[in-house]
VMD Tcl script that draws the C-alpha trace (Angstrom):
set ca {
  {-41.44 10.32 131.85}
  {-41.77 7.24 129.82}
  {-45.30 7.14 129.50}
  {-44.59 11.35 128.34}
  {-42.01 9.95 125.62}
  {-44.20 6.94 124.73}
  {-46.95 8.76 123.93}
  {-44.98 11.62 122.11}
  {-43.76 8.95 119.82}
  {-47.24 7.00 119.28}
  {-48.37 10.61 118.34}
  {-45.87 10.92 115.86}
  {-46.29 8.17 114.04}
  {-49.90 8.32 113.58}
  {-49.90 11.91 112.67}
  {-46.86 11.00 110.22}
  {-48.57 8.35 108.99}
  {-52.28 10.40 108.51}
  {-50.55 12.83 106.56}
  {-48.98 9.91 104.22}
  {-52.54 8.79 103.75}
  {-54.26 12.18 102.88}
  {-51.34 12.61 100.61}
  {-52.20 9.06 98.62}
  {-48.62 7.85 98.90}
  {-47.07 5.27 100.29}
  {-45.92 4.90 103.86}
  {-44.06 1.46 103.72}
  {-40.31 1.84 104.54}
  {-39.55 -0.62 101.23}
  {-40.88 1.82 98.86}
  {-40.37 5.42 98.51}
  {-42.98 7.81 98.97}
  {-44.49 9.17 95.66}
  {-45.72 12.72 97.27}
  {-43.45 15.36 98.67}
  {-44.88 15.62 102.02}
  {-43.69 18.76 104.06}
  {-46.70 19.22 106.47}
  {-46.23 19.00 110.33}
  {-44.63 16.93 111.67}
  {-42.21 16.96 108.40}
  {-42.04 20.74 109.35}
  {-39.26 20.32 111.92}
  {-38.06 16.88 111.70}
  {-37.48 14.53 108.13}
  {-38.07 10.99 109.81}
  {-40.90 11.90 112.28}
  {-42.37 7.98 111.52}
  {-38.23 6.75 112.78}
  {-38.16 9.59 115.41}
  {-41.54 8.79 116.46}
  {-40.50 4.82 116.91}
  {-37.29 5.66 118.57}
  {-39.02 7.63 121.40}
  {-41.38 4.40 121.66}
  {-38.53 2.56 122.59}
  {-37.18 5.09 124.57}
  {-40.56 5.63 126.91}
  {-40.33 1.57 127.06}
  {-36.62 1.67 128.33}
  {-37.17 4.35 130.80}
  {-40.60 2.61 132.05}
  {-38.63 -0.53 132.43}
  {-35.97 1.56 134.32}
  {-33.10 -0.10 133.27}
  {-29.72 1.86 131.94}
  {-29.12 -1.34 129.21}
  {-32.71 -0.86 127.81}
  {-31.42 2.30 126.01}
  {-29.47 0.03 124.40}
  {-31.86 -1.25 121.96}
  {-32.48 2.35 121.68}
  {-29.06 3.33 120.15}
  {-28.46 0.41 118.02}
  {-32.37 1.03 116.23}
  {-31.44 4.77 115.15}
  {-28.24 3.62 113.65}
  {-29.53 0.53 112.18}
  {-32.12 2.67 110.41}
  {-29.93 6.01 109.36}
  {-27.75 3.79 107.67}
  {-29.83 0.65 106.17}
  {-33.36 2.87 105.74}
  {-33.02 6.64 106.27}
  {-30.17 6.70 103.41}
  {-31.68 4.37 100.72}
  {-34.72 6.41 101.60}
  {-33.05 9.97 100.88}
  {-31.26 8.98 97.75}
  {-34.43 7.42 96.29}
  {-36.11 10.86 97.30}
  {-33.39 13.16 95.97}
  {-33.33 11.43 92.82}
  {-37.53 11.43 92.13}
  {-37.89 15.42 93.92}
  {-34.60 16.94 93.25}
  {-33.73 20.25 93.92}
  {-36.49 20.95 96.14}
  {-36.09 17.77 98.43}
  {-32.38 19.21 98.38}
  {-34.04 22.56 99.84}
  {-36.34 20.92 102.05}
  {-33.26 19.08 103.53}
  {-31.36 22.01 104.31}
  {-34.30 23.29 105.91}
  {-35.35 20.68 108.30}
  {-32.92 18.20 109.92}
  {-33.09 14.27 109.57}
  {-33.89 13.71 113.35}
  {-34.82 16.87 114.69}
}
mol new
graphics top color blue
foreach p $ca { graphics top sphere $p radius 0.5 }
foreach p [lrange $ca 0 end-1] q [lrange $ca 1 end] { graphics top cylinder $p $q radius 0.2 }
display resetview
């Protein structure tokens, strides 16, 4: 099972990050994105590159086999929907507008 969720997560984040490049924007966490990018994986989940990282973690903990490991786990997907995912979706909203509004209600943050 953690090698299962490992490798989800690896897949994620390259696929997140392939479609950043074909797109010709950025994919640092610093700066916001200057594409709208709404091709799978951003299809069914808004933070596939965080979602993909958390289930790295979470293959590690469960590979390790140790209940504290998922620890690390919970405090890395608040740490990031408050200090990253939030800077992130105001910076978004204010360059997209009404259609990253949309695109939110469509498709959650995490999944």
């Amino acid at each position: 099972m953690g090698w299962l969720l490992l490798a989800v997560g690896l897949t994620l984040d390259l696929a997140s990050l392939l479609r950043f490049l074909r797109a010709r924007t950025n994919a640092l966490p610093f700066r916001p994105a200057s594409a709208f990018v709404v091709r799978w994986p951003y299809v069914w989940t808004r933070n596939p590159m965080y979602l993909g990282l958390a289930l790295v973690l979470a293959g590690l903990a469960v590979w390790v086999g140790n209940a504290t490991c998922v620890l690390p786990v919970a405090a890395f997907v608040a740490y990031i929907a408050r200090f990253q995912i939030a800077p992130e979706e105001r910076a978004l909203r204010a360059r997209f507008g009404e259609s990253y509004d949309a695109y939110c209600r469509r498709v959650g943050r995490w999944l």
